[in-house]
C-alpha positions as CSV (number, residue, x, y, z in Angstrom):
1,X,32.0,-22.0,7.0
2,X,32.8,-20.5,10.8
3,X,30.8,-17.6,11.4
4,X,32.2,-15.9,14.5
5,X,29.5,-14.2,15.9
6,X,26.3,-16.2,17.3
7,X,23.0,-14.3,18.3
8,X,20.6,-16.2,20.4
9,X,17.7,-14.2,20.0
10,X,15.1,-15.6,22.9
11,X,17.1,-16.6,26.0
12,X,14.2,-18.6,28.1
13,X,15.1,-22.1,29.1
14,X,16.2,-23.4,25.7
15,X,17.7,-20.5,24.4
16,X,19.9,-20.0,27.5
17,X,20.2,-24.2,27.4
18,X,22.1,-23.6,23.8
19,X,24.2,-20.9,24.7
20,X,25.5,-23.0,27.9
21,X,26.0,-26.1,25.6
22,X,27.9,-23.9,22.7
23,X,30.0,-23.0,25.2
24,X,30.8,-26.3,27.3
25,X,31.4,-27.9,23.9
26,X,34.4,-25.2,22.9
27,X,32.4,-24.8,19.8
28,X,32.2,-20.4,20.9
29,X,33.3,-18.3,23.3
30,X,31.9,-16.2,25.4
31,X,32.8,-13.8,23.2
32,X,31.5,-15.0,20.3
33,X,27.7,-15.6,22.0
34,X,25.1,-12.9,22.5
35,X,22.0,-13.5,24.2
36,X,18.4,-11.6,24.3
37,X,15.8,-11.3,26.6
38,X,13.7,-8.9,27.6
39,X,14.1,-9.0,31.5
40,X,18.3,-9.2,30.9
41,X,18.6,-9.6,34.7
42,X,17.6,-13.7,34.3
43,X,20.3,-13.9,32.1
44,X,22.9,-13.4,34.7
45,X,24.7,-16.6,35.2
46,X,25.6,-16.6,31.3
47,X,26.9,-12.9,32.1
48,X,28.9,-13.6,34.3
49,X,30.5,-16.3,31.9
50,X,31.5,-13.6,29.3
51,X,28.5,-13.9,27.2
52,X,27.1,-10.8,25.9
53,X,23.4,-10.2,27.4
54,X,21.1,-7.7,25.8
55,X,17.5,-6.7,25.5
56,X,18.3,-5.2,21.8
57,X,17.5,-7.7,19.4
58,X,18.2,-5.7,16.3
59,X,21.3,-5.0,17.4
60,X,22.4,-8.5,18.1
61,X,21.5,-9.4,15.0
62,X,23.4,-6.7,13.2
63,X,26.8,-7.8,15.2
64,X,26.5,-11.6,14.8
65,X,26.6,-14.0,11.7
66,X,24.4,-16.8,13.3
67,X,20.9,-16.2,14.1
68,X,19.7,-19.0,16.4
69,X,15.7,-18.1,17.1
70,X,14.2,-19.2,20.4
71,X,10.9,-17.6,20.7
72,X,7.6,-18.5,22.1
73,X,5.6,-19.4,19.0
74,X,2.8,-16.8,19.9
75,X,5.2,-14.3,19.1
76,X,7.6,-15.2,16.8
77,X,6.0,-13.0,13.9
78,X,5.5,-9.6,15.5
79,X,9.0,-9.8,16.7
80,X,10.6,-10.9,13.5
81,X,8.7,-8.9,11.4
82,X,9.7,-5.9,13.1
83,X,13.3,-6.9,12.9
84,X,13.3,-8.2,9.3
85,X,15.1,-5.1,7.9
86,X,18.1,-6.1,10.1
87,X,18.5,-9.6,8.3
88,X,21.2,-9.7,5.4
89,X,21.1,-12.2,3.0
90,X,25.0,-12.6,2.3
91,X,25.5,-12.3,5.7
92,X,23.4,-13.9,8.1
93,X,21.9,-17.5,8.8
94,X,19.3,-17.8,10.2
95,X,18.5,-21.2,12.6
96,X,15.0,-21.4,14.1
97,X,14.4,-23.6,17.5
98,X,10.5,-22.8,17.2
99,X,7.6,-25.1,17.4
100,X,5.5,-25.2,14.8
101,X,6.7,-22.8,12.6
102,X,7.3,-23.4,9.1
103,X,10.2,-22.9,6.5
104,X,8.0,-21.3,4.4
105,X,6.6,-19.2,7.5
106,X,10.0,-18.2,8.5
107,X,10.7,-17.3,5.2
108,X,7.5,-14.8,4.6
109,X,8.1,-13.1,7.5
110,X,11.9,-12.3,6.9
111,X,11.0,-11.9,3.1
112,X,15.2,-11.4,2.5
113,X,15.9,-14.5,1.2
114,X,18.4,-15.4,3.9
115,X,19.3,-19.3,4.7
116,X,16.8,-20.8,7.0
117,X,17.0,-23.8,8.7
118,X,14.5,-25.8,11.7
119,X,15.9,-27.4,14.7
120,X,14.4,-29.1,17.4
121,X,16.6,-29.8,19.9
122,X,15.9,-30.4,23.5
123,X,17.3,-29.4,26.8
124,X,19.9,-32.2,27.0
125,X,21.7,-29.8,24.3
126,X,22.8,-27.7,27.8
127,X,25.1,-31.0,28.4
128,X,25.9,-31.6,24.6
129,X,23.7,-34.9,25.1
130,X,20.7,-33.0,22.8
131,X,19.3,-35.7,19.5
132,X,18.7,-32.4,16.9
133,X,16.6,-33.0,14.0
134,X,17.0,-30.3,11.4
135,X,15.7,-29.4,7.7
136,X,16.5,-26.1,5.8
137,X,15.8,-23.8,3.0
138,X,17.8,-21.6,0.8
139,X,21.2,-23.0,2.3
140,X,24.1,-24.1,0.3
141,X,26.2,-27.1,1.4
142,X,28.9,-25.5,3.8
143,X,26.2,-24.1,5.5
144,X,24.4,-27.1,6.1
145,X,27.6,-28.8,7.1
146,X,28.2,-25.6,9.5
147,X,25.0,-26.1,11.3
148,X,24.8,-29.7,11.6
149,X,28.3,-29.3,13.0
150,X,27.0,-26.9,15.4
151,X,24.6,-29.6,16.9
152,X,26.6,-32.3,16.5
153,X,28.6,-30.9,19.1
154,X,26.0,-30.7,21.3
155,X,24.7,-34.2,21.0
156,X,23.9,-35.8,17.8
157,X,21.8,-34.3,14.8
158,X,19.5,-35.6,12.3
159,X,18.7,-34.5,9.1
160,X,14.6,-35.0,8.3
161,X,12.2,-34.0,5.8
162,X,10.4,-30.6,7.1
163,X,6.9,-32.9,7.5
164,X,8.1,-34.4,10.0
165,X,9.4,-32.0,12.1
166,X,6.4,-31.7,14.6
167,X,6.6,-35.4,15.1
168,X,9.9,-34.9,16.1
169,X,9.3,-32.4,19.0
170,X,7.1,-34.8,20.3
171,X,9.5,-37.6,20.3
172,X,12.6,-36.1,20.7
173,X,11.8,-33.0,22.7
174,X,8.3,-33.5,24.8
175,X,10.2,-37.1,25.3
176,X,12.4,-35.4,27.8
177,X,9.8,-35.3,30.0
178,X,8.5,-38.6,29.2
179,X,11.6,-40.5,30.0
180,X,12.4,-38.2,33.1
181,X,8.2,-39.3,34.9
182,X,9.8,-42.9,34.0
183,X,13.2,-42.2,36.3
184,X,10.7,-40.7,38.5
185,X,7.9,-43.4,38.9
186,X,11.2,-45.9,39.5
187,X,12.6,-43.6,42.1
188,X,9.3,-43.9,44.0
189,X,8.9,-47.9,43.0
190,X,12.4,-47.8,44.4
191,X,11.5,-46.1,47.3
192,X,8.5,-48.5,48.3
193,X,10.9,-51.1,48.2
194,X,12.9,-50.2,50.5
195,X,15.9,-47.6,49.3
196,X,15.7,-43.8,50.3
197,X,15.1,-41.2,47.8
198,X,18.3,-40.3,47.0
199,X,19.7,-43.7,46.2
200,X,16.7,-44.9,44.6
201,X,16.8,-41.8,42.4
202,X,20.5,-42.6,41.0
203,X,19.9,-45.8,40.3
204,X,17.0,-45.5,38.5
205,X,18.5,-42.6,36.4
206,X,21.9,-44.3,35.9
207,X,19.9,-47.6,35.0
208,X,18.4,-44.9,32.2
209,X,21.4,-44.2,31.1
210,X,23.1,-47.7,30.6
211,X,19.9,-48.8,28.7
212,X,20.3,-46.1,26.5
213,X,24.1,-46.5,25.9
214,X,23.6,-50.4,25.2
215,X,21.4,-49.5,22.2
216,X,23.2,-46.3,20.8
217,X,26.2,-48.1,21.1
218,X,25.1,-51.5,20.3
219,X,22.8,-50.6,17.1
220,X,20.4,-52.9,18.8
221,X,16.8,-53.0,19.1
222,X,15.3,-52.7,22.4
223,X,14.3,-56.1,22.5
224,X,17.2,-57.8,22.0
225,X,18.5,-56.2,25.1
226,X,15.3,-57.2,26.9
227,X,15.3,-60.6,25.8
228,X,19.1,-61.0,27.7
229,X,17.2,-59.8,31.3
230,X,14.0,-61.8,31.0
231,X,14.9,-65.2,32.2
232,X,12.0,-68.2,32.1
233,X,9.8,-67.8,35.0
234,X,12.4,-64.3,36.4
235,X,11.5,-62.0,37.9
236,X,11.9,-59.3,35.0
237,X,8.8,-60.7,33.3
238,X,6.8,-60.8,35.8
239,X,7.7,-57.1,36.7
240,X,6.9,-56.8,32.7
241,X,4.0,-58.4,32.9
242,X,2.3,-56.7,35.0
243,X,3.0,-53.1,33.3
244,X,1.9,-53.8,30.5
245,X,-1.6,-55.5,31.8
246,X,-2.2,-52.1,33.6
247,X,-1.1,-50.1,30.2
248,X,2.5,-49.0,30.1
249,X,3.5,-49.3,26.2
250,X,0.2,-48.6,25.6
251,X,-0.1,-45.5,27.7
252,X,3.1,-44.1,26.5
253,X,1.6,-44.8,22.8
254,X,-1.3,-42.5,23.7
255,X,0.5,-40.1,25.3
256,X,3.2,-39.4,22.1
257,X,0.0,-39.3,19.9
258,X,-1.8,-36.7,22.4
259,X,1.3,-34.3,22.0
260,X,1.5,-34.6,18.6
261,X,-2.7,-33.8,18.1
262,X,-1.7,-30.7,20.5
263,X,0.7,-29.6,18.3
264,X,-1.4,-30.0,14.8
265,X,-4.4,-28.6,16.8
């Protein structure tokens, strides 16, 4: 399956963060992508790029093949349900970027029977370095090859059962933004230590990075890797130590859990 036609319908910061990684990735052209948004005018760097911008969602829907949905939550049902008549079973696809709405939600507002699938990416996917985790309904196999294809090209996908799906915003998506108040807290530990912002700033990202790398590419558990750096009476354990006597696994712990109470709540 290679549908030809995407429609982004949504094009706010993760919307717009999927159309840019589509297209870095080669997996569409400009061409091939439209975008919707109410206020088209923020959508004007992605114009300029070839992509098709609109504030008609029914008709971006009616010319594409893939439906990729990137509401707000609050208002993913008056919208959809007043486009519902515009979805096609034998045509369309439908792929749904929304927290916290169900398959089976999804699937009572459209009421068409078209394929639906979930996918929480996050904002790495504008770089193709998203982790996707995705679950589906209704969709036979090429079209669950076809979408995990689509992701894989912007990162890596996962496939999950659907309960767990809120768990993996929090980890996966709201973790953005964990990892990136680490890189910042080490840019300002750098900083007190005695490199300027800037410097202190890559290191601490690029040190991110590499950590990362050795246990994607490694297969390795964190540990091991920290075992290799914490040397009998080094300065790594001490450094260790001490953040975790003032709360830092712990912290982190309590602040995964937080999000994912928000998002049940």
């Amino acid at each position: 399956m290679k549908p030809n036609k995407i429609a982004i319908i949504g094009g706010g910061n993760l919307g717009t963060a999927i159309a840019e990684g589509l297209l870095k990735s080669g997996f569409a052209t400009p061409a091939q992508i439209t975008v919707t948004r109410r206020n088209v005018d923020r959508l004007a760097s992605l114009q300029e790029t070839g992509v098709t911008v609109t504030s008609n969602n029914k008709e971006a829907i009616e010319k594409s093949d893939v439906i990729i949905v990137a509401l707000k939550p609050y208002n993913v049902k008056e919208i959809l349900e007043g486009l519902k008549n515009s979805f096609d079973a034998k045509k369309h696809l439908v792929i749904s970027v929304v927290t916290g709405v169900s398959l089976k939600d999804l699937s009572a507002i459209l009421n068409t029977g078209v394929p639906i699938f979930r996918a929480m990416p996050n904002t790495a996917i504008a770089i193709q370095e998203s982790v996707t985790c995705l679950c589906s309904a209704d969709a036979a196999n090429a079209q669950v090859n076809y979408v995990t294809d689509l992701f894989n090209q912007l990162g890596i996908s996962i496939s999950i059962d659907e309960k767990l799906m809120d768990a993996a915003t929090v980890l996966g998506a709201c973790g953005i933004a964990y990892a990136l108040r680490f890189i910042r807290a080490a840019t300002q530990g750098g900083i007190e230590i005695g490199f300027d912002a800037k410097t202190a700033n890559l290191i601490a990202a690029q040190t991110v990075k590499g950590a990362a790398e050795l246990l994607l590419k490694g297969n390795r558990h964190p540990e091991e890797e920290i075992d290799k750096v914490t040397t009998p009476k080094g300065c790594t354990i001490v450094g260790l130590n001490e953040m975790e006597h003032r709360g830092f696994s712990s912290s982190l712990i309590r602040g995964i859990g937080a999000s994912y109470n928000k998002i049940g709540s």
